[in-house]
C-alpha positions, 0 to 999 in steps of 0.5 A: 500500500503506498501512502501520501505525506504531508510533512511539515517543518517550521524554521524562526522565519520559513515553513518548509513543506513536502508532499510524498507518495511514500518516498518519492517528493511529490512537491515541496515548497519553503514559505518565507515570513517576513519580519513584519509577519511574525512581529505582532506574536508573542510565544511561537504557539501563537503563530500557528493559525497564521502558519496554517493558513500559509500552508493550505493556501499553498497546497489550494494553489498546487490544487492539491486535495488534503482529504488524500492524505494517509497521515501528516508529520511535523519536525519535532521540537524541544519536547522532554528528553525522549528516545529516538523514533516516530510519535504520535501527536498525543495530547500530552506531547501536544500540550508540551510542544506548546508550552516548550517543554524545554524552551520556545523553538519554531520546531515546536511548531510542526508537531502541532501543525501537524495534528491539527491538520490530521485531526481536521482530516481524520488521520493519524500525526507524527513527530520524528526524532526531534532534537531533543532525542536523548539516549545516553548511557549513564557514564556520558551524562557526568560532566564532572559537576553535578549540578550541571549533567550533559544533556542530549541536544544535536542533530538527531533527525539527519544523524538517525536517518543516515545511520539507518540510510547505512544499514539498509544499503548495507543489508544490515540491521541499524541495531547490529551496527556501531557507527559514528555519525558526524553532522557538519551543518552550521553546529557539528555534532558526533554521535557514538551509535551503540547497536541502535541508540546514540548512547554519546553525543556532543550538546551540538545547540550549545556548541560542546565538542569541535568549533563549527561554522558558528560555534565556539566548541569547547572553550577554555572553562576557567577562562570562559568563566573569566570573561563571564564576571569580568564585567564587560559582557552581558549574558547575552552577549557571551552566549553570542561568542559560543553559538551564533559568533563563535567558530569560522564567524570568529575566525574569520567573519563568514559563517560558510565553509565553501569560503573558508576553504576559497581562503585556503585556496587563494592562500590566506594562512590564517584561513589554512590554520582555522581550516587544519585547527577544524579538522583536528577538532573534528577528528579528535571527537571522532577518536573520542566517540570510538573509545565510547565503543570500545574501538570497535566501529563498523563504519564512520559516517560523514553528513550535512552541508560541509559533507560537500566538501571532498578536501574536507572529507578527505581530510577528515578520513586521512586523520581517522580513517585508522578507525574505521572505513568512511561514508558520505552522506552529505547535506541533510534530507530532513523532509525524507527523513520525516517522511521515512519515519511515518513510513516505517510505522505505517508498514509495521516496520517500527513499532510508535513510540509512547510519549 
């Protein structure tokens, strides 16, 4: 039986949408919201009508027949730590998507679309491994202070797909293998894939683990805690260092690798010494999370958009390719991968998560 998917995924100032019959993309649209739209809301719940209607006006305009859908999906969002998988929008997911159980993001934004719209039409309504997926084993959650655990927040919906992207073209099952997935977008984040679960990952929205397009990483801690009583800096601004101002934007005042790699090209020596300092950072989270796995890892997995880049690949597998053999995925296929999740319950491959 083949199925028709409305997926949904909420960014601060777009909505981006997909039709599929099962996996084959049907449509997909990215609808901009100006400033001006979004300036007369308060919490991000409350821009949900005016999202919807974006949303069906669009599908009207494709001319396009929401009562044929078999099920609608929306991108995850900071919901309470929950393993990965494919859940229903029930009413206690639903009500602490809209309160933001663990902040206010426009992710939260798809699971309440998207039950919504299913409900109006009588079908089912799925989130898929939002950001918040967190299946980390007890030692990886210790940072040394107890009042401040590790906590699971990275790039879960792209890292899981690739990992079972992997294992089905590779005619094994995602639970047989231990993987590292490494996503290179605007964050990194390097997870260790123990037989199915991500048991450790780098908090990748607050920038742990390597620098990255726009994040600091990990900073000197005493020095960090320095600047943050020197009197000079808001919190607000500190936080501007470590995510948004931090990384390549520090370096060198571009958040995009591709220029950060013409630097190199064209001989700028301070781009070549950020370029070699973010593959020995990289690289240094890819040995670690081996250790996690005890050095036994089938396969090393490279996805997002810095993925493109084959000098950075190759780079990263002449610096860790001792470990394992290397695969790449790149960029991020976030509308399949919702997609795929609601399949893979639909066909009874998975069974749905609980919330």
């Amino acid at each position: 039986m083949s199925y028709k998917i409305l997926i949904i995924n909420p960014g601060s100032t777009s909505t981006k949408i997909g039709v599929f019959e099962d996996e084959t993309l049907l449509f997909e649209e990215t609808l901009r919201h100006t400033t001006e739209e979004l300036a007369g809301f308060g919490l991000i719940v409350e821009q949900k009508d005016f999202r919807k209607k974006v949303i069906l006006d669009i599908l009207a305009q494709k001319e396009f027949d929401i009562k044929t859908l078999d099920v609608v999906v929306g991108r995850g969002g900071m919901l309470k730590p929950i393993p990965g998988g494919t859940y229903p929008v029930s009413d206690e997911l639903l009500e602490d998507l809209k309160i933001g159980k663990q902040g206010q993001h426009a992710s939260n934004l798809g699971g309440i679309l998207a039950r919504e719209i299913g409900d109006e039409i009588g079908v089912p309504s799925y989130i898929v491994d939002p950001v918040v997926v967190d299946e980390l084993m007890p030692t990886s959650r210790l940072s040394g202070v107890p009042e401040l655990p590790r906590r699971s927040v990275f790039h879960a919906l792209n890292q899981k797909a690739v990992a079972k992207r992997y294992a089905k073209e590779n005619g094994k099952k995602y639970e047989d293998l231990n993987l590292i997935v490494v996503h290179m977008g605007g964050g990194v984040s390097v997870g260790a894939h123990m037989k199915g679960r991500i048991v450790d990952v780098n908090n990748a929205l607050d920038g742990e683990g390597a620098f990255s397009p726009e994040r600091a990483g990990g900073v000197p801690a005493g020095d960090l805690v320095k600047m943050c009583f020197s009197g000079e800096y808001t919190m607000q601004q500190v936080m501007k260092k470590l995510v948004g101002n931090g990384g390549f934007n520090a370096y060198i005042g571009s958040n995009d690798a591709r220029d950060l790699e013409k630097m190199v090209f064209d001989g700028d020596e301070n781009a070549k010494l950020v370029q070699d300092a973010f593959y020995q950072q990289v690289a240094k989270d890819i040995g670690a999370m081996s250790t996690v796995l005890c050095g036994k890892v089938d396969q090393i997995i490279l996805t997002g958009g810095i993925a493109y880049s084959k000098y950075t690949c190759g780079e990263l597998e002449k610096r860790a390719g001792f470990i394992a053999p290397f695969t790449v995925y790149p960029g991020e296929d976030e509308l399949l991968a919702l997609a795929q999740g609601a399949i893979r319950v639909m066909n009874g491959e998975e069974e749905p998560m609980s919330y």
